[in-house]
N, C-alpha and C positions, 0 to 999 in steps of 0.2 A: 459536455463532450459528445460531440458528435459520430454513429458508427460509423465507421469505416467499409463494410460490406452488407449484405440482403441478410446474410444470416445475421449478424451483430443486431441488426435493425428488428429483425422477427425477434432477435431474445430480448431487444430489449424493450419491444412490444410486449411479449409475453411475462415480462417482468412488472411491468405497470399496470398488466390488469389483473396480475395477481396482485398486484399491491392497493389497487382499486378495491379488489373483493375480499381483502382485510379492512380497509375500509371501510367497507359495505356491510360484513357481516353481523357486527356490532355483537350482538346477547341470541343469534340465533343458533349457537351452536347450543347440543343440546348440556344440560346442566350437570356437571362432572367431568366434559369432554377433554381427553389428553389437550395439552398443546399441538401434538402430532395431529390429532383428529382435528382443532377448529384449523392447521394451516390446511389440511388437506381440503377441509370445506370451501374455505379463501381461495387456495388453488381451483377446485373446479367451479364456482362461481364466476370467478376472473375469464378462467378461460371462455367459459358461456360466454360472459360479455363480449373477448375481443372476437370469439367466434360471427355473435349478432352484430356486435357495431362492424366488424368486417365485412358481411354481408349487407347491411345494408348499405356501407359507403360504396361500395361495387355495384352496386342498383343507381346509387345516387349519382357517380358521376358517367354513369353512363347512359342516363336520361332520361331512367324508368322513372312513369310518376310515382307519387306516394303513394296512388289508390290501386297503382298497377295487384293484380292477384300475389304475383311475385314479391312486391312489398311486403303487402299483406301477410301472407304467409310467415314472413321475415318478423315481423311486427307482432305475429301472433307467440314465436318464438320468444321475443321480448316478454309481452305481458304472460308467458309463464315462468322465464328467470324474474321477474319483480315478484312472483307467487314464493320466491326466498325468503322476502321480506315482509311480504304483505298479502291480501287475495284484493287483487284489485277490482274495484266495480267503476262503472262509465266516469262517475264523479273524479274518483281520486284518480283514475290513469288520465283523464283531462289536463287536471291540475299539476301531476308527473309530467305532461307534456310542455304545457306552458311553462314551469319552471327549469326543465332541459333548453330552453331559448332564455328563458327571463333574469334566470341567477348564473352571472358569470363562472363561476365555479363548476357548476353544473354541464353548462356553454364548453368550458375550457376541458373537462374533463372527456367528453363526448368529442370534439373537435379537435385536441392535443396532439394527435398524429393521424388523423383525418381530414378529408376538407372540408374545408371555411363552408357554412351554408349547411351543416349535415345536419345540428341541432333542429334547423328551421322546417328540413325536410322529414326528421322524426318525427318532430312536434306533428304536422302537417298528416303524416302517416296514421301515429298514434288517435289523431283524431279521426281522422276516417273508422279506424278499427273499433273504439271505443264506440260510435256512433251504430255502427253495424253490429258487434259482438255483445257489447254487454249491457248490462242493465243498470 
Protein backbone atom coordinates (compact mmCIF):
# COMPACT_ATOMS: atom_id res chain seq x y z
CA UNK A 1 0.00 0.00 0.00
CA UNK A 2 1.21 2.87 -1.11
CA UNK A 3 0.90 6.63 1.24
CA UNK A 4 -1.40 8.69 0.09
CA UNK A 5 0.39 12.08 1.41
CA UNK A 6 4.08 13.51 2.97
CA UNK A 7 2.99 12.87 6.17
CA UNK A 8 1.71 9.15 5.73
CA UNK A 9 5.17 8.72 3.86
CA UNK A 10 7.42 10.33 6.86
CA UNK A 11 5.38 7.77 9.24
CA UNK A 12 5.77 5.28 7.43
CA UNK A 13 9.44 6.07 7.03
CA UNK A 14 9.68 6.49 10.68
CA UNK A 15 8.05 3.14 11.16
CA UNK A 16 10.68 1.11 9.07
CA UNK A 17 13.43 2.51 10.83
CA UNK A 18 12.14 1.67 13.93
CA UNK A 19 11.51 -1.49 12.75
CA UNK A 20 15.16 -1.57 11.29
CA UNK A 21 16.53 -0.79 14.78
CA UNK A 22 14.71 -3.76 16.25
CA UNK A 23 16.25 -5.50 13.91
CA UNK A 24 19.44 -4.17 14.55
CA UNK A 25 19.41 -4.18 18.16
CA UNK A 26 19.77 -7.91 18.64
CA UNK A 27 21.25 -8.63 22.77
CA UNK A 28 22.43 -4.98 23.04
CA UNK A 29 19.96 -3.92 25.36
CA UNK A 30 21.04 -4.31 28.58
CA UNK A 31 20.45 -7.72 30.59
CA UNK A 32 16.89 -7.58 32.45
CA UNK A 33 15.66 -4.60 30.23
CA UNK A 34 11.69 -4.14 30.33
CA UNK A 35 10.25 -4.80 26.98
CA UNK A 36 9.27 -0.89 27.21
CA UNK A 37 13.07 -0.21 27.66
CA UNK A 38 14.61 -2.54 24.59
CA UNK A 39 11.60 -0.95 22.19
CA UNK A 40 12.60 2.46 23.50
CA UNK A 41 16.27 1.62 22.56
CA UNK A 42 14.91 0.25 18.86
CA UNK A 43 13.08 3.38 18.65
CA UNK A 44 15.96 5.86 19.06
CA UNK A 45 18.40 3.80 17.18
CA UNK A 46 16.05 3.66 14.13
CA UNK A 47 15.48 7.07 14.42
CA UNK A 48 19.50 7.78 14.41
CA UNK A 49 19.50 5.88 11.25
CA UNK A 50 16.56 7.53 9.27
CA UNK A 51 18.04 10.74 10.60
CA UNK A 52 21.79 9.69 9.07
CA UNK A 53 20.63 7.88 5.98
CA UNK A 54 18.30 11.17 5.44
CA UNK A 55 21.24 13.18 5.54
CA UNK A 56 23.17 11.69 3.72
CA UNK A 57 20.67 11.02 0.72
CA UNK A 58 20.23 14.93 0.66
CA UNK A 59 24.14 15.20 0.13
CA UNK A 60 23.87 12.48 -2.42
CA UNK A 61 21.39 13.57 -4.64
CA UNK A 62 22.33 16.86 -4.65
CA UNK A 63 25.98 16.20 -5.83
CA UNK A 64 28.01 16.48 -2.87
CA UNK A 65 31.04 14.16 -3.31
CA UNK A 66 31.45 11.56 -0.74
CA UNK A 67 34.87 13.04 0.55
CA UNK A 68 32.98 16.45 0.64
CA UNK A 69 33.70 17.84 4.73
CA UNK A 70 29.81 17.83 4.73
CA UNK A 71 29.74 13.97 4.10
CA UNK A 72 32.14 13.39 6.16
CA UNK A 73 30.74 14.78 8.94
CA UNK A 74 27.57 12.92 8.04
CA UNK A 75 29.52 9.73 7.93
CA UNK A 76 31.23 10.39 11.11
CA UNK A 77 27.62 10.48 12.56
CA UNK A 78 27.18 6.97 11.23
CA UNK A 79 30.33 5.34 12.46
CA UNK A 80 29.10 6.49 16.06
CA UNK A 81 25.51 4.96 15.58
CA UNK A 82 27.44 1.48 14.37
CA UNK A 83 29.42 2.19 18.09
CA UNK A 84 25.54 0.51 19.19
CA UNK A 85 26.74 -2.31 18.00
CA UNK A 86 30.12 -2.47 17.72
CA UNK A 87 33.52 0.13 18.15
CA UNK A 88 34.53 0.01 14.88
CA UNK A 89 38.14 0.21 13.68
CA UNK A 90 39.38 1.02 9.85
CA UNK A 91 39.21 -2.88 9.13
CA UNK A 92 35.66 -3.70 10.02
CA UNK A 93 33.97 -0.13 8.99
CA UNK A 94 35.79 -1.13 5.49
CA UNK A 95 34.11 -4.42 5.35
CA UNK A 96 30.58 -2.57 6.81
CA UNK A 97 31.02 -0.57 3.66
CA UNK A 98 31.52 -3.12 1.07
CA UNK A 99 28.95 -5.22 2.46
CA UNK A 100 26.15 -2.10 2.39
CA UNK A 101 26.80 -2.42 -1.75
CA UNK A 102 27.81 -6.21 -1.68
CA UNK A 103 24.84 -8.01 0.13
CA UNK A 104 21.42 -7.32 -1.35
CA UNK A 105 19.75 -7.04 1.88
CA UNK A 106 21.86 -4.61 3.14
CA UNK A 107 21.81 -2.74 -0.49
CA UNK A 108 17.89 -2.88 -0.21
CA UNK A 109 17.70 -1.94 3.32
CA UNK A 110 19.81 1.37 2.89
CA UNK A 111 18.26 2.21 -0.59
CA UNK A 112 14.40 1.08 0.27
CA UNK A 113 12.96 4.69 0.18
CA UNK A 114 16.26 6.29 -1.07
CA UNK A 115 17.88 6.62 -4.17
CA UNK A 116 19.30 3.95 -6.27
CA UNK A 117 23.12 4.61 -6.13
CA UNK A 118 23.22 5.71 -2.19
CA UNK A 119 24.62 2.28 -1.01
CA UNK A 120 27.58 2.85 -3.52
CA UNK A 121 28.03 6.45 -2.32
CA UNK A 122 28.12 5.31 1.52
CA UNK A 123 30.39 2.72 0.65
CA UNK A 124 32.52 5.45 -1.20
CA UNK A 125 32.12 7.96 1.85
CA UNK A 126 32.74 5.22 4.55
CA UNK A 127 35.91 4.59 2.96
CA UNK A 128 37.21 8.01 2.72
CA UNK A 129 36.50 8.23 6.50
CA UNK A 130 37.77 5.06 7.67
CA UNK A 131 41.02 5.82 5.73
CA UNK A 132 41.34 9.39 7.41
CA UNK A 133 39.81 8.51 10.98
CA UNK A 134 40.68 5.39 12.12
CA UNK A 135 43.01 2.92 12.78
Amino acid sequence: MRPNNMSESAALEQTEAVEDGTALIGNIAPAGASPEHKQAIARRIGQDWNRISSGIAELFVTGIPSNDPRTQQIVHEHCCWIGNFWNPDRASYLRLAEMYVNQPKFRHRIERRKPKGMAAYLRDAMTTYAWARLR
